[in-house]
C-alpha positions, 0 to 999 in steps of 0.5 A: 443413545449411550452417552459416555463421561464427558471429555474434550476430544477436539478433532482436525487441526485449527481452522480459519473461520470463514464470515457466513451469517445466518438470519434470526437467532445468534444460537451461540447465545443460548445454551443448546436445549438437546443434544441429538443422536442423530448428529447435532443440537437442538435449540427448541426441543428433542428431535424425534427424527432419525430419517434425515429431512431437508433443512431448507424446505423444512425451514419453517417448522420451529426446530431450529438446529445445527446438524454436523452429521444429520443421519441414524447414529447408533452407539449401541454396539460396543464396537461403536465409540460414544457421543461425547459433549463439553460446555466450558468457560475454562480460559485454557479451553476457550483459548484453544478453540480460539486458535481452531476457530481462527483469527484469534476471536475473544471467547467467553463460551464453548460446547463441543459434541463429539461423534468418535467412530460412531455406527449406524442403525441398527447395530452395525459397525462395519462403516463407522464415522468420527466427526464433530460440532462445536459451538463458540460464543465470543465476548463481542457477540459473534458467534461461530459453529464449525463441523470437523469430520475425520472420517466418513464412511457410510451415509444412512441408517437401515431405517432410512433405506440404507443398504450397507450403509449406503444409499436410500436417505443420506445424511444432510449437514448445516443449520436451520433457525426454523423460521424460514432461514437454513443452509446445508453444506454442499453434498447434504442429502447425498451421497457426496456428503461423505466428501465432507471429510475431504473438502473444505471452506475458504481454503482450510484443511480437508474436513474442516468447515466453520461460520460465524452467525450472527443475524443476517443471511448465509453468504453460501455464494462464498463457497464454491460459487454455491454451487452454481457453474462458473460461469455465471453469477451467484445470489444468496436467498433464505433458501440457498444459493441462487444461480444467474443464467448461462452466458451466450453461447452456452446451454443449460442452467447454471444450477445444472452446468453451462454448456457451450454451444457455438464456439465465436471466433475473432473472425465473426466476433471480436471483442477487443476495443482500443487496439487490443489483439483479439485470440481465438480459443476453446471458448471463444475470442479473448483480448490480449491488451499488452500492445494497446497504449493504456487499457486493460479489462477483458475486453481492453475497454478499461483504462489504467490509471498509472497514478492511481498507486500515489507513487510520487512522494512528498507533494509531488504532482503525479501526471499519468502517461501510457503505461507510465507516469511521470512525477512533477517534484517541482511543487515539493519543498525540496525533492527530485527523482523518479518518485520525488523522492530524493532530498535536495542537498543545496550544500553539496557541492559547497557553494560558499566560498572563503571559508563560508559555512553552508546551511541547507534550505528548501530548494535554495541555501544561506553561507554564513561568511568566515568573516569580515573580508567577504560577504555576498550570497556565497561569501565571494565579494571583497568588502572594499571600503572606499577611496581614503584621502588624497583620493576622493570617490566618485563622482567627486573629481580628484585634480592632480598635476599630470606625471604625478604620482599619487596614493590610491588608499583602500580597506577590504574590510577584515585586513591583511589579504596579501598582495594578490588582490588585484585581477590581471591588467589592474589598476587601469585607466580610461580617457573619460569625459569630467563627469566620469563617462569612459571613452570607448577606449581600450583601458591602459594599465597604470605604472608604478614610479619607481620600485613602489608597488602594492603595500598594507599598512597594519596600523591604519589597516589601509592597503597603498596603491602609489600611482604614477599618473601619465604627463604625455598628453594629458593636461586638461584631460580627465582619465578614470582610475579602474581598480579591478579585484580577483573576485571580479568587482571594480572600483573606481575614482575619476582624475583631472589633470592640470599643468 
């Protein structure tokens, strides 16, 4: 093997790495002891094979190693290009096959083989082929392995049977630990290995495959299903993908292909549970679940959980529905709507009356009254301070000379509230009995003697109410005194009249 300088000629675009293990060894934690000509490293010993074998059947024979190309490279004629190889702890270079690797792992240590445009035993190079390895260690103790390929044109070497670089043993591509444990990637040891350069795993660009291995099985199920028909399951072993069987009403293996046999109808087997429709195609029955009232599932058996998304917010109680849920807001502190998620404003509208100042609360308010004249939840009640001599408040009896006219003397708390404080057909009275029972009587409104009226009194700080009291009739009666407010609430004093 010619070996030229060593260089860095990273191939293919960055790659996203897929998570596939392999059991034994963590090789990016050694150095590769070989690097071979045919293909790959080597961490035990040279490899003295150019003839490829089969990496899972031969997976116990102590030769542990990774294999990009596993096949009879020949660089001897100059118009070949040379192996290359590279190990480095350069940050720069770490950080750049970091970004090729994918999600941005912490590396401590690369080692990059690189086969640019290589021919083919024995000396020819009319097919060449440009791929490469790269081995990555990561300061977690993750290790990765990727093969780029670019291009792939011939598959096995004249000693291996080839014939014009086709055929006979092709070439095989994957790792081995050599106690038991290999994965070859999909075409290895045919001649669908040159699609290696035009596919991919887990989604990258074409030609680009990349593990991570780190001491536990290869997930070759991850790919392609390993292999396996669609159809059926796939298991991972020591020795590659293992296929389930082919479902009913196919034929064959899912190794080789599952083939249908007996097309069912919704006639003869429908499958549909709760009230699923059943339709007919191709392969058989399938369900459409859209007119069922709250399934889903192949076969409309599983039941969809609405609330299962938490939509209701802030504490609220999420009851599921057909379809639907409804959100129950009224255990939370102070949400509504759909969702709760709309925050109750208690203040709005302003239900604090008089110049009350309004303060939010959990599903309720406080007003902070203006002032003196008003209190109450929402600062609407007058502060009436009682009956001032000659009057007296209940249930004291005030006993006056019938046609009298007497002074009705009262505060309202902060003062000079004006002249319209009275409600409409106020002061009144009622025939009562002494002891302040009202009759069942309609009310009379009172008369003002005179041109007297309603006045304030600024020095005593008294409203002054002069009540003419009636003379007709009344002597010996009793009459009780409404005095009836604009804000709804009433006061009264009860009368007695004599001669």
């Amino acid at each position: 093997m010619r070996v030229s300088s060593v260089s860095l000629a990273l191939l293919a675009l960055p790659a996203f790495i897929a998570i596939l293990l392999v059991a034994g060894t963590a090789y990016g934690r050694a150095t590769p002891r070989a690097l071979l000509q045919a293909g790959g490293v080597s961490f035990t010993s040279a490899v003295g094979n150019y003839t490829p074998y089969n990496l899972i059947t031969n997976s116990n024979n102590g030769q542990g190693m990774f294999v990009a190309y596993f096949g009879d490279v020949d660089t001897r004629d100059p118009g070949s290009g040379l192996v290359t190889y590279y190990s480095s702890t350069d940050d720069t270079l770490l950080g750049i096959a970091a970004s090729m690797i994918g999600g941005s792992p912490a590396l401590s240590w690369i080692f990059i083989a690189s086969y640019p445009n290589v021919g083919y035993y024995y000396y020819n190079i009319t097919k060449l082929n440009n791929f490469q390895l790269m081995l990555a260690r990561a300061t977690d103790g993750r290790s990765f392995n990727c093969f780029f390929y670019q291009r792939l044109e011939w598959t096995t070497g004249d000693a291996s049977n080839g014939v014009d670089g086709l055929d006979g043993f092709p070439a095989r591509a994957g790792y081995t630990d050599g106690v038991g444990h290999a994965y070859e990637l999909p075409g290895s040891g045919t001649m669908d290995v040159l699609n290696l350069a035009s596919t991919s795993n887990g989604g990258r660009l074409p030609g680009q495959w990349c593990y991570q291995v780190n001491g536990a099985i290869i997930d070759a199920c991850a790919t392609d299903n390993g292999g396996c028909d669609a159809l059926t399951s796939c298991t991972n072993s020591d020795n590659g993908p293992v296929c389930g069987p082919c479902p009913e009403h196919y034929t064959g293996t899912g190794a080789t292909g599952c083939v249908l046999i007996t097309v069912p109808t919704c006639a003869t087997s429908n499958p549909c549970q709760n009230g699923g429709s059943c339709v007919d195609s191709d392969t058989g029955p399938t369900c459409d679940c859209s007119l069922t009232s709250d399934f889903t599932g192949q076969n409309c058996t599983t039941q969809i959980d609405d609330c299962s998304s938490t939509p209701c917010l802030n504490g609220g109680i999420c009851a599921d529905g057909p379809r639907s849920y409804t959100c129950d807001c009224a255990g939370t502190s102070d949400f509504v709507g759909t969702n709760c998620e709309t925050r109750i404003d208690n203040c709005d509208p302003n239900p604090c009356q008089n110049g009350g100042t309004c303060t939010d609360g959990d599903r309720a308010y406080t007003c902070t009254c203006a002032n003196a004249c008003f209190s109450g939840t929402t600062c609407g009640t007058l502060n009436f301070g009682g009956f001032f001599p000659p009057v007296a408040n209940m249930p004291g009896v005030n006993t006056v000379k019938a046609g009298q006219a007497v002074p009705v003397k009262f505060t309202l708390g902060c003062g000079d509230l004006g002249t319209a404080i009275f409600a409409s057909g106020y002061p009144s009275f009622t025939r009562a009995a002494c002891d302040g029972t009202k009759d069942n009587v309609a009310p009379v409104s009172t008369v003002n003697p005179g041109s007297s009226s309603l006045s304030y009194d600024a020095t005593s700080r008294q409203y002054n109410y002069v009540w003419k009291t009636p003379s007709d009739g009344a002597v010996g009666t009793c009459q009780v005194l409404t005095v009836r407010f604009v804000d709804g609430t009433e006061r009264s004093a009860l009368f007695k009249f004599r001669k």
